[in-house]
N, C-alpha and C positions, 0 to 999 in steps of 0.2 A: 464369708468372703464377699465382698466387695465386687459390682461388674465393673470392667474399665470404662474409666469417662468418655463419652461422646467425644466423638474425634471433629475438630472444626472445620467448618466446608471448606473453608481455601486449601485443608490440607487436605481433605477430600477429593478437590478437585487438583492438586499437584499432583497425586497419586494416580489418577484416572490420567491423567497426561502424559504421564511417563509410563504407565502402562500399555497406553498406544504408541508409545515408540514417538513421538511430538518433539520437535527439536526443542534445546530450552531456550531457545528468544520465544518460540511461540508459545511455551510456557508463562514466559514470566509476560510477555504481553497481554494473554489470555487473563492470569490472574491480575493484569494491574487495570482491564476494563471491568473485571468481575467486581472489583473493588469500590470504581466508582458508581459502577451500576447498584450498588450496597448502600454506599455511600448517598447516592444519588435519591435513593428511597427510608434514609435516617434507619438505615441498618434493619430494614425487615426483611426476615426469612424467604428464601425467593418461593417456597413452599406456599405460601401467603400472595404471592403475587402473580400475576399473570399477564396474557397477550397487553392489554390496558398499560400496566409500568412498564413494558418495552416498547409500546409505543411513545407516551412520553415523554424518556429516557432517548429513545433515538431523535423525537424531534425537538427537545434538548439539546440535543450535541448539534444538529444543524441549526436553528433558529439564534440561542442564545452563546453556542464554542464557536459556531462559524466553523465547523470543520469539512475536510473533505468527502468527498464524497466513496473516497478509497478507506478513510477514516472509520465514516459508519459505520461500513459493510461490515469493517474489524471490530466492531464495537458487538455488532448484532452476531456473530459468526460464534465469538465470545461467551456471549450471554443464552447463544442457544447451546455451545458445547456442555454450558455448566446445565440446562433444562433436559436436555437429549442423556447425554453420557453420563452426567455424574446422577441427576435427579432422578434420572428414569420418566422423563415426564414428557410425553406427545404435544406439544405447544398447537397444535396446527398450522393453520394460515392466522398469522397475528393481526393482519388486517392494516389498514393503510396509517402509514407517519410520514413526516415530511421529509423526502429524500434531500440531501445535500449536494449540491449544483457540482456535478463534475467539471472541471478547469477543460475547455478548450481550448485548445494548440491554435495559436495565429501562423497560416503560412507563412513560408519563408519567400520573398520575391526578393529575387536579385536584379539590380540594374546591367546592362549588356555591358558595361565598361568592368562590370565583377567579374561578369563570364568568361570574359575573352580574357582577364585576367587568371582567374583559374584555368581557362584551358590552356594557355601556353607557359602555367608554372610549371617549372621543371622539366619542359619539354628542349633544352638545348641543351647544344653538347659542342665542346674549345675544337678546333680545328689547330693544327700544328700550323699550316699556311694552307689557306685558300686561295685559288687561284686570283690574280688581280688586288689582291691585298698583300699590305707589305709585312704589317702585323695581324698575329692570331686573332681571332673575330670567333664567332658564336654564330652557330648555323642553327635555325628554327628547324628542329624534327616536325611534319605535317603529319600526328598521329589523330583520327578522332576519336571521343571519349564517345563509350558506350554509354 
């Protein structure tokens, strides 16, 4: 009798995935960084590789994809589930790669003519007849904004 054939690590690692209860986006995104981190090192065994190709590999994707820095972290989060969970393998501290420049948010400055325009949007209300007016007019409500 025959043993069955070696089961292939992506299915390995789909298996381990859904075993933890993993939504499938983060499934299928897990295994499509797994792929290129494979991909990335001409398809050797991650058994064979270590802290050195994830370093790399992460400063790959910053240097040469330009990717984000939200990016990486999915890339690395990725490649340690398949090390930790499916491998069995204690990575440590992998040691330093070049992070990916997080996008800083330019404040928003308004000029005083926006302000006072937002503050008195919406703030009136039609009067039937105001005193001294012949026709209906529009009475500013003086509410201030928290």
């Amino acid at each position: 009798m025959n043993p069955p054939p070696p089961r292939k690590l992506l299915d390995v690692v789909r298996e381990t995935i859904r075993l933890k209860h993993y939504s499938y986006r983060t499934e299928q995104t897990y295994l499509d960084w797994i792929k290129r981190y494979l991909l990335f090192h001409q398809k050797k065994h991650p058994r064979e590789m270590g802290g050195e190709e994830i370093r790399a590999f992460l400063t790959h994707l910053a240097v040469d994809k330009n990717v984000a820095a939200a990016t990486q972290n999915q890339a690395l989060n990725a490649i340690l589930f398949l090390y930790r969970e499916v491998l069995k393998i204690e990575l440590g501290n992998i040691g330093a790669y070049l992070r990916a420049k997080g996008h800083k948010r330019l404040p928003t400055v308004l000029t005083k003519k926006v302000k006072m325009a937002d503050y008195f949007s919406d703030r009136t209300t039609d009067c039937d007849r105001c005193p001294g007016h012949s026709q209906p007019t529009k009475v500013r409500i003086a509410h201030r904004r928290n």
